[in-house]
Structure formats: structure tokens, C-alpha cells
MDAnalysis code that builds the backbone (N, CA, C; Angstrom):
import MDAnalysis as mda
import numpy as np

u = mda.Universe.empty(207, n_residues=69, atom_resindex=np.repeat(np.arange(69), 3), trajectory=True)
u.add_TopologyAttr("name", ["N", "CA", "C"] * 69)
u.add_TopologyAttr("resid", np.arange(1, 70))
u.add_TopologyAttr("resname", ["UNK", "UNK", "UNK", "UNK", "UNK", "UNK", "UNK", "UNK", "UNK", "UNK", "UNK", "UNK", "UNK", "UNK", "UNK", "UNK", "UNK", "UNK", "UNK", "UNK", "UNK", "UNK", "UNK", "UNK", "UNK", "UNK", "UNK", "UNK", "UNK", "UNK", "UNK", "UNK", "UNK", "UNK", "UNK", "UNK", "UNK", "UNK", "UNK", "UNK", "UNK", "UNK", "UNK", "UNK", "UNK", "UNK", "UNK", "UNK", "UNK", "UNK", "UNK", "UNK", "UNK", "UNK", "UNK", "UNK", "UNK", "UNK", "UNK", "UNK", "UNK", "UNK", "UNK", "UNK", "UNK", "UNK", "UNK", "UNK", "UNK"])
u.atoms.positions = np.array([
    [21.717, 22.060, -4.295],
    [21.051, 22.418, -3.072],
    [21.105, 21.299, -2.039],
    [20.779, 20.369, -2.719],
    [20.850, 19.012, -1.893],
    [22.207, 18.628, -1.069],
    [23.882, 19.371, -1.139],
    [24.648, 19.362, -0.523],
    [24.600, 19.947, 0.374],
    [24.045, 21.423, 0.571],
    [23.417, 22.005, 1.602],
    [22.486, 22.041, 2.623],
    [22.154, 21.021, 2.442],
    [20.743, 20.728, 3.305],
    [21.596, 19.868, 4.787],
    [21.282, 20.061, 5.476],
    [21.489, 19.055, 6.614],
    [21.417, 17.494, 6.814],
    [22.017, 16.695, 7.172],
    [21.807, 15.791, 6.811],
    [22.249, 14.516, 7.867],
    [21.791, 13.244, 7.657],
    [22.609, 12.192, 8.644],
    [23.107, 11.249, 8.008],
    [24.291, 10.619, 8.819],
    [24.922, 9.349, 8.038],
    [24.002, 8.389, 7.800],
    [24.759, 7.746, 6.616],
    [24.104, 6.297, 6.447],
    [24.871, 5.215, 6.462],
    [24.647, 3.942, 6.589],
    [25.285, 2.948, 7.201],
    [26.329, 2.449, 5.940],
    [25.799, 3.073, 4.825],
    [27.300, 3.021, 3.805],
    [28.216, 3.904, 3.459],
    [28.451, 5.067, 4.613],
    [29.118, 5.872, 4.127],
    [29.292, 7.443, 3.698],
    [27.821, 7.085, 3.039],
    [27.315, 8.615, 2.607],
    [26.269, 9.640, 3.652],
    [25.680, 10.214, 2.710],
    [24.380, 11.080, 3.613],
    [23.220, 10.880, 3.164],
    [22.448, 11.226, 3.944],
    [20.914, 11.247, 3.599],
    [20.591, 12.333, 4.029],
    [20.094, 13.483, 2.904],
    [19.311, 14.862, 3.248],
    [18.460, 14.730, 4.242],
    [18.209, 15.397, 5.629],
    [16.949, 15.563, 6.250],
    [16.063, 16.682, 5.829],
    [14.843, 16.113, 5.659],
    [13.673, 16.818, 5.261],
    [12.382, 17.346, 6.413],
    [12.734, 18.708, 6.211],
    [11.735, 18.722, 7.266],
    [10.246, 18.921, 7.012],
    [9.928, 19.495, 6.158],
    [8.551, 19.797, 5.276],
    [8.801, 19.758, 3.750],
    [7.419, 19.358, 3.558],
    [7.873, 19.048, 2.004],
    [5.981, 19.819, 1.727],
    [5.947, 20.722, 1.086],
    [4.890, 21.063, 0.811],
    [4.153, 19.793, 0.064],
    [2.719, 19.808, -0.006],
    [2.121, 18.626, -0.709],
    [0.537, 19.318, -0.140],
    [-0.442, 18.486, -1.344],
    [-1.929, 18.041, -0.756],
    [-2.272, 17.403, 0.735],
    [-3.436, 18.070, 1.174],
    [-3.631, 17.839, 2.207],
    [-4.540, 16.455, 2.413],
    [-4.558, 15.533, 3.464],
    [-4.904, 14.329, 2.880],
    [-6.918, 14.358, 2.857],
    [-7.132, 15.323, 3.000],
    [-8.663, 15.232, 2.890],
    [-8.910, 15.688, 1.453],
    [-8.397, 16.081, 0.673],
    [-8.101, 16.308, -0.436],
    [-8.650, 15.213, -1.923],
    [-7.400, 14.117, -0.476],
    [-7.089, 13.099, -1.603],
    [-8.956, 12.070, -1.755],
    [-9.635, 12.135, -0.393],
    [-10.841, 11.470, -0.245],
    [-11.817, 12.396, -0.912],
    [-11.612, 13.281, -1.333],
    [-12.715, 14.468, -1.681],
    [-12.755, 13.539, -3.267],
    [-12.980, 12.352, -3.468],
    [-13.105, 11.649, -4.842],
    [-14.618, 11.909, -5.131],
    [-14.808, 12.130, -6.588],
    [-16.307, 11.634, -7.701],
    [-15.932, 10.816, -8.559],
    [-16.681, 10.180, -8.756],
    [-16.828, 9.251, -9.758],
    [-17.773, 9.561, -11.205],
    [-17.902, 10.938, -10.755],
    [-18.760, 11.702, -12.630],
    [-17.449, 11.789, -13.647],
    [-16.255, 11.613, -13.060],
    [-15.385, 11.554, -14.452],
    [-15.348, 10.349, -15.205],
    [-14.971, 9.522, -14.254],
    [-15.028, 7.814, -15.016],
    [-16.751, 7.289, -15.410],
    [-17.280, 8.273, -14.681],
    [-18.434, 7.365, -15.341],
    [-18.834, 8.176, -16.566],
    [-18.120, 9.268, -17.054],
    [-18.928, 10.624, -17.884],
    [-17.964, 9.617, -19.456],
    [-17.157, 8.863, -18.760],
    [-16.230, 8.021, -19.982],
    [-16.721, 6.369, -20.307],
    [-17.998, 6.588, -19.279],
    [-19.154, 5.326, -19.617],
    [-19.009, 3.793, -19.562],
    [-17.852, 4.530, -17.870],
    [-17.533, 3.226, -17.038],
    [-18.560, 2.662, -16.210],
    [-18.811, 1.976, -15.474],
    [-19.640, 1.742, -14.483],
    [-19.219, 0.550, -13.567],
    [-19.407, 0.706, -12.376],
    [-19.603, -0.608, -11.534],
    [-20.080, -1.372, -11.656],
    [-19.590, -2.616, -11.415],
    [-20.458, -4.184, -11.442],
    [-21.243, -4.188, -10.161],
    [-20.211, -4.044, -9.026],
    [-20.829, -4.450, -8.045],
    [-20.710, -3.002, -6.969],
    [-21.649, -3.192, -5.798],
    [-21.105, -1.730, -4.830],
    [-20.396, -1.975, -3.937],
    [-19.692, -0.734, -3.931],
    [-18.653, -0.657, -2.847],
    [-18.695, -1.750, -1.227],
    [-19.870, -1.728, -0.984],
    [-19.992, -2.742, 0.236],
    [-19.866, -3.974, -0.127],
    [-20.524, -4.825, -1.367],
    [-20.386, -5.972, -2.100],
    [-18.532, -6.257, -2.090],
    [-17.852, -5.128, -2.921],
    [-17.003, -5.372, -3.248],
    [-15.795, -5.431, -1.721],
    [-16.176, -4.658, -1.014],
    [-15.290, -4.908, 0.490],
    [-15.959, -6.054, 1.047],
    [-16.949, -6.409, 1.024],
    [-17.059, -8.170, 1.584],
    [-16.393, -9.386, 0.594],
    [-16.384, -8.935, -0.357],
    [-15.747, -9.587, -1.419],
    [-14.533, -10.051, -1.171],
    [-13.565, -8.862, -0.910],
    [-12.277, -8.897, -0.760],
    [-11.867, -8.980, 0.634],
    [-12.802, -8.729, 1.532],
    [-12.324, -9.518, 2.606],
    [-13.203, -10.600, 2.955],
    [-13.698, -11.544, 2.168],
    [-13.713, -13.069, 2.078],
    [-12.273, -13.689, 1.397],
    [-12.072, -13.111, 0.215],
    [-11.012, -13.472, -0.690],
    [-9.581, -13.314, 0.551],
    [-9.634, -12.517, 1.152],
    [-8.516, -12.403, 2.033],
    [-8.055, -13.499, 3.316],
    [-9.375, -14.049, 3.952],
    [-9.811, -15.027, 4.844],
    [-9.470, -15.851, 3.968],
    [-9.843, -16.432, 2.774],
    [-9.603, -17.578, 2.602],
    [-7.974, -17.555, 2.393],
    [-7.570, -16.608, 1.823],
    [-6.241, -16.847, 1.949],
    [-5.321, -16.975, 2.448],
    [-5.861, -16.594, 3.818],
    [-4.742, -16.587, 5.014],
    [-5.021, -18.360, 5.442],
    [-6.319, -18.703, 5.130],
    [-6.123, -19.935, 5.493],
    [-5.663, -20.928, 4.945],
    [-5.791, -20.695, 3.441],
    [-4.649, -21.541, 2.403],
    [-3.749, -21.402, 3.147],
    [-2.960, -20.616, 2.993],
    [-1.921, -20.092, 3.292],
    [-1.190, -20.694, 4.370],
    [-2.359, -21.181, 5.422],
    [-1.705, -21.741, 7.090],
    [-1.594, -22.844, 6.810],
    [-1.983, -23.762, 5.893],
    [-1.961, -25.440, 5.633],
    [-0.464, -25.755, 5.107],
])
């Protein structure tokens, strides 16, 4: 099928299929997350979600400033 499809050159020679839709999940879908599965398997958080995004963007700051020395 994939010879049939339409397609554009590529800079070695060959083709690259163009795709125009590709059915898939819609992305509100993907945020529609719970956390009753992992926790029903008697996981749990250390820390909360806000803890853990200040966390990692401290960890990130400092690294950009390592990083500049």
C-alpha cells in the first residue's frame, strides 16, 4: 500500500509516504489520567505534585547554571 500512497523526495534518493490523517486518540483523552490504578497496586506518592514541580524546576536552575561555568 505504502507504494501507492503519494509521496515526496528525499534528499537520498528515495520517497517518503505523505500522510494526511492518521486516525489516533484525541489529546484530551490522554489528560483524562487517575491514579486509583497505581495506587489500587499500593503505590503512593512521596511528595505532591506541586512539591515535585518546584523540585524539578529548582533541579533545572541549578543546572543551567552549572552548566554556564
Amino acid at each position: 500500500m505504502a507504494q501507492d500512497a503519494p509521496s515526496t523526495g528525499s534528499g537520498q534518493g528515495g520517497t517518503i509516504p505523505v500522510v494526511e490523517h492518521v486516525d489516533g486518540p484525541v489529546g484530551v483523552q490522554a489528560r483524562n489520567f487517575s491514579k486509583a490504578r497505581i495506587e489500587s497496586l499500593g503505590w503512593q506518592a512521596k511528595v505532591s505534585l506541586r512539591e515535585g514541580i518546584a523540585r524539578t524546576y529548582a533541579w533545572i536552575e541549578e543546572e543551567i547554571r552549572t552548566s554556564e561555568r
